[in-house]
C-alpha positions as CSV (number, residue, x, y, z in Angstrom):
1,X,6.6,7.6,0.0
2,X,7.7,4.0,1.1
3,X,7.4,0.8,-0.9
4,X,4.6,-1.4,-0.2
5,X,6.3,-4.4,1.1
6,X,5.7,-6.7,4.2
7,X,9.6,-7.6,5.0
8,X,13.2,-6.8,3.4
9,X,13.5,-7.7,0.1
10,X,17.2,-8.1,0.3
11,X,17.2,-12.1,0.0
12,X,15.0,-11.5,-3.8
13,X,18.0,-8.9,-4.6
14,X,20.3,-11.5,-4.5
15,X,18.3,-14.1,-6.2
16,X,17.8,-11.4,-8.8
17,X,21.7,-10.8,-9.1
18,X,21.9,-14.7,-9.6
19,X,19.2,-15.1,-11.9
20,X,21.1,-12.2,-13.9
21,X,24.1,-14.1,-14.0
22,X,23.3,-17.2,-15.0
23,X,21.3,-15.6,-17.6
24,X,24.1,-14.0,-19.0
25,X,26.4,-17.0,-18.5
26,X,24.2,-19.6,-20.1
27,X,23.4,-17.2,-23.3
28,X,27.1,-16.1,-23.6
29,X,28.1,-19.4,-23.8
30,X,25.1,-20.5,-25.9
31,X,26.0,-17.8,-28.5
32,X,29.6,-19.2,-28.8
33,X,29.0,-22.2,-28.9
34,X,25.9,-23.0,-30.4
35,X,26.5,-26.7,-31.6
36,X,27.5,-27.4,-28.8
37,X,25.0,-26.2,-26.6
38,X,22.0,-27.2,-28.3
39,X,23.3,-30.1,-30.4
40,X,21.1,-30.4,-33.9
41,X,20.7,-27.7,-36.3
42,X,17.4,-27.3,-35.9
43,X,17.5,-26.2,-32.4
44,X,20.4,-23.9,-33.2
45,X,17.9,-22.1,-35.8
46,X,14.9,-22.2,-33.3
47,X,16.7,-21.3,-30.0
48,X,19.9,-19.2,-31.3
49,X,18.6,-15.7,-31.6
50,X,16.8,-15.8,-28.5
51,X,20.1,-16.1,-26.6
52,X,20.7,-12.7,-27.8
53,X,17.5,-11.2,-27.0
54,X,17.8,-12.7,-23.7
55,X,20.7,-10.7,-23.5
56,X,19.4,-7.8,-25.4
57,X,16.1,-7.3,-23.8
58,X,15.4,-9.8,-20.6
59,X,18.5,-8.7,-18.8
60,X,18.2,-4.7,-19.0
61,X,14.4,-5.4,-17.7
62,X,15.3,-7.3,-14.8
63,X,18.3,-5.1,-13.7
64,X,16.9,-1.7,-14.6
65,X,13.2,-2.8,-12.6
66,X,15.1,-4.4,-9.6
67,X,17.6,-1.5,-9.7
68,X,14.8,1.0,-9.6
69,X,13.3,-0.5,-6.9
70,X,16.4,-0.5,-4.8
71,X,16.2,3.3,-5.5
72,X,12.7,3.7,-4.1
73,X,10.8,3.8,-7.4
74,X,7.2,2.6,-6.7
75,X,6.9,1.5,-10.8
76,X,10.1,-0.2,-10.2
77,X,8.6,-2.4,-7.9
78,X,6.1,-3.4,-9.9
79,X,8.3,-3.9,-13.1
80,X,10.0,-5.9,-11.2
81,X,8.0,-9.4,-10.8
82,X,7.0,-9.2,-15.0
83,X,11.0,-9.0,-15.5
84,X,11.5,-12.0,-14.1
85,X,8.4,-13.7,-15.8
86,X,9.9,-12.8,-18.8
87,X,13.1,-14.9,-18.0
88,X,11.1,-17.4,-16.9
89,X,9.3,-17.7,-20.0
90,X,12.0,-17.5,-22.4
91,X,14.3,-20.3,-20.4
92,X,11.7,-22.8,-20.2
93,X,11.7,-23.9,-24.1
94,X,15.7,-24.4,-24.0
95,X,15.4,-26.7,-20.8
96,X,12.5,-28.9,-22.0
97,X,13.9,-29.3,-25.7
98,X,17.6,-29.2,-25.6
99,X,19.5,-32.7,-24.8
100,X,21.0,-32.3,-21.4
101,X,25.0,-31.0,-22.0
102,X,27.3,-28.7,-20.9
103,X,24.9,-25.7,-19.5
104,X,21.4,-27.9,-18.5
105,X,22.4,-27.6,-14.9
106,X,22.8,-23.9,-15.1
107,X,19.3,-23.4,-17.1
108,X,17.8,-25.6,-14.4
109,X,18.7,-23.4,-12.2
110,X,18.4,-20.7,-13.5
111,X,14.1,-21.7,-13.8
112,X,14.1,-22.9,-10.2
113,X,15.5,-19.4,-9.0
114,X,13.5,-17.3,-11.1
115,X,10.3,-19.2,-10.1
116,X,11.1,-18.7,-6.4
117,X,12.2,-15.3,-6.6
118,X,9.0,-14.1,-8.7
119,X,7.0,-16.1,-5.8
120,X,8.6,-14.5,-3.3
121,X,8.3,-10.9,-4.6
122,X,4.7,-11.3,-5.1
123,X,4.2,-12.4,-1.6
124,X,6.3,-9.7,-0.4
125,X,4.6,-6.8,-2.1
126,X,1.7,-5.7,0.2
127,X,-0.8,-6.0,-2.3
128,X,-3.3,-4.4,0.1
129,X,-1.5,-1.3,-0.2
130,X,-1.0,-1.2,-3.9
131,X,-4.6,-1.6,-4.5
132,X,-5.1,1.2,-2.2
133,X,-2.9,3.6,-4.1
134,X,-3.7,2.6,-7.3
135,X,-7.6,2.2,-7.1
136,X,-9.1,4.7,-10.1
137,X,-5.8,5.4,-11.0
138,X,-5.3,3.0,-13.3
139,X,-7.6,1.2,-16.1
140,X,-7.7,-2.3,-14.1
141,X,-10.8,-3.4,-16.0
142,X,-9.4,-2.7,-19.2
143,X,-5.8,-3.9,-18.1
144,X,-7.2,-6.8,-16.6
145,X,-9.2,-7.8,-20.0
146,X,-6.6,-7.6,-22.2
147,X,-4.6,-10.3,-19.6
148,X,-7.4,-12.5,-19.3
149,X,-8.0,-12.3,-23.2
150,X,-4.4,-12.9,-24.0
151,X,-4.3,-15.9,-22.0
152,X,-7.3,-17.7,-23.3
153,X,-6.1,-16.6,-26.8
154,X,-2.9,-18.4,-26.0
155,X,-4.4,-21.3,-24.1
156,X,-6.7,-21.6,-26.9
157,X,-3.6,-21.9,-29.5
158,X,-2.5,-25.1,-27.6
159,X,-5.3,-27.1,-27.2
160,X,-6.1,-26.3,-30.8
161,X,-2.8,-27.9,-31.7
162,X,-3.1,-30.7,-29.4
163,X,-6.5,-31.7,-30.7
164,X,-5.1,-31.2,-34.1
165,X,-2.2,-33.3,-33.4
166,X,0.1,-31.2,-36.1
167,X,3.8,-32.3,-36.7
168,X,5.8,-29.1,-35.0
169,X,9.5,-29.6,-33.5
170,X,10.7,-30.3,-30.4
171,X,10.9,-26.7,-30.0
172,X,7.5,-25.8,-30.6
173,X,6.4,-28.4,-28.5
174,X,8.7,-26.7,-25.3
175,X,7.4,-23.4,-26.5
176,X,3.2,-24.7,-26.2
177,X,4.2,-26.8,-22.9
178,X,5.2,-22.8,-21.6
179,X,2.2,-21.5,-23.2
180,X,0.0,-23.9,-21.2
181,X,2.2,-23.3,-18.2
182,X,2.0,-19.3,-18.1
183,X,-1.3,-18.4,-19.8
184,X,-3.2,-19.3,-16.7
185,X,-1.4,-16.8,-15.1
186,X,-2.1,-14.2,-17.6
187,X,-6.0,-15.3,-16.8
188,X,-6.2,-15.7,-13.4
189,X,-3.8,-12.1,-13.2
190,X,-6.5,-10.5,-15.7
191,X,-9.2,-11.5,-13.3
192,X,-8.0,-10.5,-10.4
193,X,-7.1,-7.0,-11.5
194,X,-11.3,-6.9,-13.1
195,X,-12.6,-7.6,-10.0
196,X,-10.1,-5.4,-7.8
197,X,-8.2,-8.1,-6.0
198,X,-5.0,-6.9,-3.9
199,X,-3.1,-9.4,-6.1
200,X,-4.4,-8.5,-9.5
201,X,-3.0,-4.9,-8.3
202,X,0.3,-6.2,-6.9
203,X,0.7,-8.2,-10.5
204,X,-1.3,-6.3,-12.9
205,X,2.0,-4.2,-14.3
206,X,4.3,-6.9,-14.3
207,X,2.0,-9.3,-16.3
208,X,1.7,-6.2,-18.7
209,X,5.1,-5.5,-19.0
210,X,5.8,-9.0,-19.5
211,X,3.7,-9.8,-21.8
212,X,4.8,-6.0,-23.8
213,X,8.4,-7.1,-23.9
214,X,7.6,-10.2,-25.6
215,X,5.9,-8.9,-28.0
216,X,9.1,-6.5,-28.6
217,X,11.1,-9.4,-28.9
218,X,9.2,-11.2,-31.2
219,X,9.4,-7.6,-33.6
220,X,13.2,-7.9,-32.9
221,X,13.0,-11.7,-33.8
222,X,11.2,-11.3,-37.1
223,X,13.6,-8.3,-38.0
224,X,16.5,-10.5,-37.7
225,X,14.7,-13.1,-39.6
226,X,13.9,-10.6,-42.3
227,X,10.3,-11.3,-42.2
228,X,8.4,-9.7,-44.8
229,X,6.7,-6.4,-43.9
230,X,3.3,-7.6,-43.4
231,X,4.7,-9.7,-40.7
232,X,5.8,-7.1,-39.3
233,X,2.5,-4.9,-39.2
234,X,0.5,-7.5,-38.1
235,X,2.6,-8.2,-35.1
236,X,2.9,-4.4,-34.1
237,X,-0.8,-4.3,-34.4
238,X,-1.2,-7.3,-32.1
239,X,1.1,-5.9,-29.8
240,X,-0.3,-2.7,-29.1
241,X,-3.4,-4.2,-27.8
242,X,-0.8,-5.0,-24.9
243,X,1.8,-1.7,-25.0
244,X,-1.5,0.4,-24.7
245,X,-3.1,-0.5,-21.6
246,X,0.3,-1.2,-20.3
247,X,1.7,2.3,-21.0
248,X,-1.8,3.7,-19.1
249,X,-1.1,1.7,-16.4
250,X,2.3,2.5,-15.7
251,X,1.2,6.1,-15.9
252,X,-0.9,5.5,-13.1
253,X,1.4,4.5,-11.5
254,X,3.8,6.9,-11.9
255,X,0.9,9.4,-10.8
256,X,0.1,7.9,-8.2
257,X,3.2,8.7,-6.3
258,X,2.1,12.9,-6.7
């Protein structure tokens, strides 16, 4: 069976291979160099680790979904677009925080690609013919729920801190500013997948996966923290009100190939 897509995807490959290299690139130097890089001690605790889940968890999602979809792999496809949402998400904070130095240009890019080549995906997938093959094969209302609820959760979170005007860092303040930038997509995504759109279809597994692999990294985070257990538990929790409808949907996926 043939991927639903409207033209060659070949231009988003290559985005895809230069998103994946200035990823590695700026978090390679990042994690040798961390002074420099981010300049104040705080932003070396807040931003550090993440260079190495970048490396650890954002870069085997984006080459394994774009990979499989090179292959032919339906799933793949749709990985694909949450793969690089996740990169987008996680090299926002570092370019809205960190004084500009020695890899700001590359970060800057490295947003600006992403952006364009998640875009473009989305406008290549025929979302038409995903919803075909995928209507009452996944749980969209369910799926699309759990997106719409995670937003407004999120959303919610920042206006409550905005009205409250709490002292956070610099960092926090990036990482709210991309929680008020992305969470409407997590809505609007949630939405569209409730009501059937073709583009809540097109996005609906991406937007899950994204949102599951952050949730992973956060677990990873607060192991290398050494949170206490509790911590721990109460994330997972959290979290699998996101890996389960994600893990149904990409099984429906997968099924609907048969």
């Amino acid at each position: 069976m043939s991927l639903p897509i409207k033209h060659d995807l070949t231009t988003i490959y290559i985005l895809s291979c230069a998103v994946a290299i200035l990823m590695t690139v700026a978090s390679v130097s990042s994690l040798l160099h961390p002074e420099r890089v981010y300049q104040t001690a705080d932003l070396v605790r807040a931003l550090a680790t993440n260079d190495a889940l970048d490396l650890l968890v954002g870069l085997p999602m984006l080459l394994g979904s774009m990979l499989a979809a090179r292959r032919g792999s339906f799933t793949g496809l749709l990985l694909w677009p949450g793969a690089l949402l996740y990169v987008l998400y996680n090299y926002l904070p570092p370019l809205l925080c960190v004084p500009r130095g020695a890899v700001f240009g590359m970060e800057l890019a490295l947003v600006a690609v992403t952006a364009y080549a998640t875009v473009a995906l989305l406008v290549a997938i025929d979302g038409a013919e995903v919803r075909k093959r995928l209507v009452g094969a996944v749980p969209n209302r369910t799926a699309g729920g759990v997106l719409a609820a995670l937003g407004t959760l999120t959303l919610a979170r920042v206006i409550e801190l905005a009205i409250r005007g709490a002292s956070i860092s610099s960092a926090e303040i990036a990482l709210s500013v991309t929680d008020l930038l992305m969470s409407p997509l997590w809505i609007i995504g949630g939405v569209l997948l409730w009501r059937r759109a073709s583009l809540g279809f097109a996005a609906g597994l991406g937007l899950l996966f994204q949102g599951s692999m952050l949730f992973v990294a956060l677990i990873a985070l607060l192991l290398a923290q050494r949170s206490s257990l509790k911590d721990l538990l109460v994330v997972a929790a959290m979290g699998l009100i996101v890996f389960v409808p994600f893990g149904l949907f990409a099984r429906g996926v997968a099924r609907s190939r048969s």
